[in-house]
C-alpha positions in Angstrom: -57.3 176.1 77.7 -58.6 176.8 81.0 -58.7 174.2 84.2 -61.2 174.0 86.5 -60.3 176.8 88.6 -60.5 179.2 86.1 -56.4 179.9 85.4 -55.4 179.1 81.8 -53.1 176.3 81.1 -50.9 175.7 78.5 -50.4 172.0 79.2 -54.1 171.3 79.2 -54.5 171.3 75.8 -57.2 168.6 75.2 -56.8 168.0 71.6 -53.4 168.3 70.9 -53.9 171.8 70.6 -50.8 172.9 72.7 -49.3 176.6 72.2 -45.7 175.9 72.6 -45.6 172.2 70.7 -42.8 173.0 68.9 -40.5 173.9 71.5 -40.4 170.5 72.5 -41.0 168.6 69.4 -38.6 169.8 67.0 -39.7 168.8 63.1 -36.0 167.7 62.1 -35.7 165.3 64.4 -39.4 164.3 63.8 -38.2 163.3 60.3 -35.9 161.3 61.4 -38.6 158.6 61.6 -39.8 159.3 57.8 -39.0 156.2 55.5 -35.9 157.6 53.7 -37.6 156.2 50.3 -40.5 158.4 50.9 -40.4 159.7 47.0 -40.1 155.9 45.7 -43.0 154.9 47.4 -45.5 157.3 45.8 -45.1 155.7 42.3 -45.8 158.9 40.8 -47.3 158.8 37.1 -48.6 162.3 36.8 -48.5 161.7 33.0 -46.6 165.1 32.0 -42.9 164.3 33.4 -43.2 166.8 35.9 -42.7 165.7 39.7 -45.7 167.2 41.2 -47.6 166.0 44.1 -50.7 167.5 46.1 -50.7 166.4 50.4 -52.7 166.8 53.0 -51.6 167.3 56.8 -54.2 166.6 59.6 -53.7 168.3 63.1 -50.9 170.7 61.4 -50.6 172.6 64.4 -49.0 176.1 63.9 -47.6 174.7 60.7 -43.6 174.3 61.7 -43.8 170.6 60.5 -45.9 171.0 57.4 -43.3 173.5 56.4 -40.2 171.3 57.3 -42.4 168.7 55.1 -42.2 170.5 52.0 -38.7 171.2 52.0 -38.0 167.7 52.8 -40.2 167.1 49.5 -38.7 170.0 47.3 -35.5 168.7 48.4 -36.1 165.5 47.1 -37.2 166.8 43.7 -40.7 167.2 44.1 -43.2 170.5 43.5 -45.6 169.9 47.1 -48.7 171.9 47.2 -50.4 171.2 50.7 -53.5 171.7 52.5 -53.0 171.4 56.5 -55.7 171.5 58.3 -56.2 172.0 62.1 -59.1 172.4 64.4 -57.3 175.2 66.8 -58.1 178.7 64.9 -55.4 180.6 66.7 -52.9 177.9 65.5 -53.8 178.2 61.9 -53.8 182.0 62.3 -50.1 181.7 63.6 -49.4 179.4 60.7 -50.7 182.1 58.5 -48.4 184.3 59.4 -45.6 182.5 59.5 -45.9 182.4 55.2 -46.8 185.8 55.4 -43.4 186.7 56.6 -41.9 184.1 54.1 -39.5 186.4 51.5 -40.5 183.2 48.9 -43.9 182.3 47.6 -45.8 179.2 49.9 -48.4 176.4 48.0 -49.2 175.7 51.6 -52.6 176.4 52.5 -53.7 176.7 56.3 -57.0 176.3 57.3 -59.1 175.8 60.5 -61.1 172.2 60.3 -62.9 169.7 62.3 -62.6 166.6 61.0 -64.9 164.8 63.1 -66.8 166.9 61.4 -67.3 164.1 58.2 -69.6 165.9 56.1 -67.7 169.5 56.2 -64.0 167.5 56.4 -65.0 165.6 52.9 -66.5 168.6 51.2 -63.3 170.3 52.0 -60.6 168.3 50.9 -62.9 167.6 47.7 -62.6 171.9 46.5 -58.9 171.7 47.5 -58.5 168.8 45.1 -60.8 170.6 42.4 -58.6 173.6 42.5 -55.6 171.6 41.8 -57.7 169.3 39.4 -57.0 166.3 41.3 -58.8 163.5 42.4 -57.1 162.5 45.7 -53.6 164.0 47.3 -50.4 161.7 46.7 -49.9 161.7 50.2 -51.4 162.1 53.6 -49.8 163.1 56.8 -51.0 162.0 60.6 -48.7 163.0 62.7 -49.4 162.6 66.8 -53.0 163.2 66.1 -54.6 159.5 66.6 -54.5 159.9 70.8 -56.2 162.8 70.7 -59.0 161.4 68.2 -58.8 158.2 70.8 -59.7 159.9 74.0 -61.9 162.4 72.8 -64.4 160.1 70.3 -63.3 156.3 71.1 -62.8 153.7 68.8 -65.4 154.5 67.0 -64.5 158.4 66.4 -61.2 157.0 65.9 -61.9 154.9 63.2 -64.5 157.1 61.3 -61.4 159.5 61.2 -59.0 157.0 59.6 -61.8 155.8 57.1 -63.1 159.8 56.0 -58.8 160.3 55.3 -57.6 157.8 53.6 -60.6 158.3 51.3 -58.9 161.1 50.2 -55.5 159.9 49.9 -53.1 157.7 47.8 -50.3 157.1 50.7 -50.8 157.7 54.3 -48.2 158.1 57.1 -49.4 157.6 59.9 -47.7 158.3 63.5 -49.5 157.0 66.2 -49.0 158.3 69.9 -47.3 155.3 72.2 -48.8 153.6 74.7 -47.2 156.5 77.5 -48.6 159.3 75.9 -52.0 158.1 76.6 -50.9 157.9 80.3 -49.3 161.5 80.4 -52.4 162.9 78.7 -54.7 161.4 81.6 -52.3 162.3 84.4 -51.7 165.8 83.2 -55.6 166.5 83.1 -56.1 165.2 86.4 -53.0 167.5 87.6 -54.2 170.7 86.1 -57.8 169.9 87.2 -59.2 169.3 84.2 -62.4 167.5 83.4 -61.4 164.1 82.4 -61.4 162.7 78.5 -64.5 161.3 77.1 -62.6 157.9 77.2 -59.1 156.9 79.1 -57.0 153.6 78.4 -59.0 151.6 80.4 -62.4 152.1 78.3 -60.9 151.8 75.3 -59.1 148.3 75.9 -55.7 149.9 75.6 -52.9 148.6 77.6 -49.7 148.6 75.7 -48.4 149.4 72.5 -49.0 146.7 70.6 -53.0 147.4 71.3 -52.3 150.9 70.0 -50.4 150.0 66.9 -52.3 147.1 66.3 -55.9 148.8 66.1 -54.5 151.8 63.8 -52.9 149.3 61.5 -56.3 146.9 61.8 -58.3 150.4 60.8 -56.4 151.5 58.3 -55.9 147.5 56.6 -59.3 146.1 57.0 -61.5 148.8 56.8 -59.6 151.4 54.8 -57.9 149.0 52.3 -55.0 151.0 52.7 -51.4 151.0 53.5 -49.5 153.0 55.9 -46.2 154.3 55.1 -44.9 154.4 58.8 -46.5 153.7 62.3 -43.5 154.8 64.6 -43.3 157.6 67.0 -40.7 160.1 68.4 -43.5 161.2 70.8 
C-alpha cells in the first residue's frame, strides 16, 4: 500500500493485508492460544465413522496459518478440507503457490474474497459446501481479522460480518485484536501518512479491552446464537 506521498509501505497495510505478517506472527505460537480440546468440542456425528470435517478461514493471509491449522487437525485425527478466503489477491496467489510446491496433495482451497461483500461471501461458502455435500463447515476460523472489519466498516460492518459467518458455521473461534492494536493501527497510519480509517477508537466507543471483547462476544451471543470457541489474542 501506498502513503500519501506516493512511496509504498509495507506497514500501511489497511486491512490487515500486511506482506511480511508472518515474520512476526509465527502460527506455532499462535496456537498456543487454541483450546487444547479443540477436537472434543466439535461433537462430530458425521454418521459414517470417519473423522472428517470441512473449515472455513477468514482473512487467511498468505495461508502459513491455515496450513499449520490442518496439521494441527490431521494430527489430532481428523481429515480437514478448508476453504480460506482473503480479500488481498497477491496474498492468496502466494498461498497458491506455496501448495503448489507441496510434494503431498492439499484439500486447502485459496481464494480471493470480500466478505463485506454479503451477497457474493454467502453464495461462496454455499458452492464450497455443495461440493463437499455439506451444509455448514464444522468449524470456522477468525483470526486477527475483527480490528480490521472495526475500523474500516464500524459496528455495524462489524457485526454484519459476524452474523453472514457464523451462518455458515457449526463452531467459531474467534480472536479478536486487543485494545493496543487498535492504537498501533491508528498511530501507524498517521506515521506513514496515510489517510485515516473510516472509524478510530474514539467513534466506535472503544476504550479498553473489555469494550472490545465484550461487543464480539455480545455479536456473536445475541445476535448470532452462537458460541465462540476462544476470544484471546497473541496479537
Amino acid at each position: 500500500m501506498m502513503s500519501n506521498d506516493g512511496k509504498v509501505q509495507p506497514g500501511a497495510a489497511r486491512f490487515g493485508n500486511f506482506i511480511n505478517y508472518y515474520e512476526f506472527n509465527s502460527p506455532q505460537r499462535r496456537l498456543e492460544v487454541f483450546p487444547d480440546d479443540l477436537v472434543s468440542l466439535l461433537e462430530l456425528d458425521d454418521g459414517d465413522g470417519e473423522a472428517h470435517v470441512v473449515c472455513l478461514d477468514v482473512g487467511c493471509n498468505s495461508g502459513d496459518m491455515t496450513l499449520t491449522l490442518q496439521d494441527r487437525l490431521q494430527r489430532d485425527g481428523l481429515t480437514a478440507d478448508f476453504l480460506a478466503v482473503d480479500l488481498d489477491e497477491s496474498l492468496i496467489e502466494q498461498a497458491k503457490e506455496k501448495t503448489r510446491a507441496m510434494t503431498s496433495t492439499t484439500t486447502v482451497t485459496f481464494q480471493q474474497l470480500d466478505v463485506m461483500d454479503e451477497r457474493l461471501t454467502r453464495r461462496t461458502l454455499d458452492a464450497y459446501l455443495d461440493g463437499k455435500r455439506k451444509k455448514r463447515f464444522h468449524l470456522g476460523f477468525c483470526l486477527s481479522v475483527t480490528m480490521w472489519i472495526h475500523l474500516n466498516h464500524g459496528n455495524e460492518g462489524l457485526r454484519r460480518f459476524l452474523r453472514t459467518v457464523s451462518s455458515r458455521v457449526d463452531r467459531l473461534l474467534v480472536e479478536p485484536q486487543p485494545f493496543r492494536c487498535y492504537k498501533s493501527a491508528v498511530r501507524r497510519m498517521k506515521r506513514l501518512k496515510c489517510a485515516d480509517f473510516a472509524y478510530d477508537p474514539v467513534t466506535l466507543n472503544v476504550r479498553g479491552n473489555e469494550d472490545v471483547f465484550g461487543l464480539v462476544d455480545a455479536i456473536l451471543f445475541e445476535e448470532c446464537h452462537i458460541v465462540p470457541l476462544d476470544r484471546k489474542s497473541v496479537v
